[in-house]
N, C-alpha and C positions, 0 to 999 in steps of 0.2 A: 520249621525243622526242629525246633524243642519239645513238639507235643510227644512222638517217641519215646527222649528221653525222660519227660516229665513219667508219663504211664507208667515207665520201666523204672524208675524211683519210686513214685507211691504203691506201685505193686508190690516191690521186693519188703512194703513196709506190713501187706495186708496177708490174712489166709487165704490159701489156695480158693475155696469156694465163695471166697467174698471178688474176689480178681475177676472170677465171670461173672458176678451176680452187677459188680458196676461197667460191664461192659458197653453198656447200649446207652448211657448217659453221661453225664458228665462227671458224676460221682466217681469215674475210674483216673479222674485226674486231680484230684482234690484228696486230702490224708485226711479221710473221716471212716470212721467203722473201727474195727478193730484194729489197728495201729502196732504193732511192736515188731522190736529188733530182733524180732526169735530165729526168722529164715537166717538172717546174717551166724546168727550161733549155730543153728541147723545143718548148715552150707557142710559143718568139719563132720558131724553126726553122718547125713545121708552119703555123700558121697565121699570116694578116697582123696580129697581137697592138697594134701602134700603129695602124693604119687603124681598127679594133675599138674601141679606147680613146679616137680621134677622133670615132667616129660614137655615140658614148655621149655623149659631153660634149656631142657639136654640139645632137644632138637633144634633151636634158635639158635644155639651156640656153634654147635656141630654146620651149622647152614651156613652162616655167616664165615663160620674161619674156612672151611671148606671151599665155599664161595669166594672169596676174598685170594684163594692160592689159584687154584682154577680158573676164575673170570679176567686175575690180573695175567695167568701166563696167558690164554688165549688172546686178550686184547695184545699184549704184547706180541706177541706173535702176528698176530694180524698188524701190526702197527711200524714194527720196527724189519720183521724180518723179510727177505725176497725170497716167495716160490710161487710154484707154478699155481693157478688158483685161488690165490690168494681173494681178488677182490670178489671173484665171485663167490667167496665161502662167506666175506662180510656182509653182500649182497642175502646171501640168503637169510644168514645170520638176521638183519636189521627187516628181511622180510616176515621176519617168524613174531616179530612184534606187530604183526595187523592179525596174525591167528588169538582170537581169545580163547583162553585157557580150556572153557568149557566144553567147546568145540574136540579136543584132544584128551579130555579127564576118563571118559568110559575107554576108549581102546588102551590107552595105557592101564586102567587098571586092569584090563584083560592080559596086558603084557608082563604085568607084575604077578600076577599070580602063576607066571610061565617060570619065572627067573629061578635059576638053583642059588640054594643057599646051606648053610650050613646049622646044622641045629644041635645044641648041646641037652643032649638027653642022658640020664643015667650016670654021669660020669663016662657017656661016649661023646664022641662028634660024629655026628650022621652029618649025611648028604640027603637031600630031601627038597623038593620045586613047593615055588610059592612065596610071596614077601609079603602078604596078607598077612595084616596083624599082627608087623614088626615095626623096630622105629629102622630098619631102611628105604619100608616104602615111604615115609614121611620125612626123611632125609636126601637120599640120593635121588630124587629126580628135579629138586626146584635146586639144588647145587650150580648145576650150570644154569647160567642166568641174559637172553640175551640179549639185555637193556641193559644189565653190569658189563657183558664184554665190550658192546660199545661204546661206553662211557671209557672203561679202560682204552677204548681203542683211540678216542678222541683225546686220552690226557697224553698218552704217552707220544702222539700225533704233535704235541704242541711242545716234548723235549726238543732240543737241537740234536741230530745224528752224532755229533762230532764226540758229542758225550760216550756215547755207544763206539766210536772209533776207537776212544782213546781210553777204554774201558778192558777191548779188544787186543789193544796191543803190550797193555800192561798185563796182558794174561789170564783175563776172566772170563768163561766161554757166556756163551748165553744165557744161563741160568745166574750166571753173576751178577750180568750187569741188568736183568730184568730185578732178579731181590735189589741192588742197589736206586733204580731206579723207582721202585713201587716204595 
């Protein structure tokens, strides 16, 4: 399981045309040939490396806290509250964990490039379809999460009710006593 990683080290240390030229021997895993840290300085040269680092943090961030308001009211929901439904939305929910991602990635991008959105051009805001090439196709669909709603579903499953009762009668509707619980 090291050999990967090794390659992927002494490469990032070799030129481009030396990286295939040790491909087919062992010399692609050994730091012989032309050797330096140039790519590592390179890296800020070729590509936008801060924009890159921006749109990593923005979208993780955005996923997480997003995720974290959204997968805690669902599981709460599913956990704490009586309606009609109910198990069998968890039901499907816990069933959507045996679809692998890949399976669903092409129609949904087909569905993403249907979505209206909003676009700021000119000093207008247009109306305009399509999320291709934005950071909400790369936010708003791994948001809802449904391996976090059950986890949510399973913690709030092991509070005591009585909590929520008396949560209830001191005056805190439902959204109270889930933020105080989460």
């Amino acid at each position: 399981f090291m050999f990967p990683l090794i390659f992927m080290f002494v490469s990032s240390l070799k030129p481009d045309a030396q990286i295939l030229a040790d491909v087919d021997n062992i010399r692609a895993f050994l730091p012989v040939g032309d050797i330096s840290f140039t790519n590592y300085v390179d890296v800020f040269e070729r590509v936008p490396f801060w924009q890159f680092l921006f749109n990593s943090i923005l979208v993780t961030v955005l996923i997480v806290g997003l995720g974290l308001v959204v997968n805690s009211l669902a599981g709460f929901a599913l956990s704490r509250m009586e309606w009609k439904g109910r198990k069998l939305l968890l039901t499907v929910v816990i069933a959507t964990l045996i679809v692998p991602f890949e399976t669903i990635a092409v129609p949904m991008v087909y569905w993403v490039s249907k979505l209206p959105t909003l676009v700021w051009e000119g000093g207008l805001l247009k109306y305009d379809f399509g999320w291709l090439n934005t950071y909400e196709v790369m936010i708003v669909p791994f948001i809802a999460n449904a391996f976090s709603i059950f986890l949510f579903t399973q913690y709030f499953s092991t509070i005591p009710v009585s909590i929520d009762e008396a949560a209830r009668i001191a005056g805190a509707g439902w959204f109270g006593v889930s933020r105080r619980l989460t």
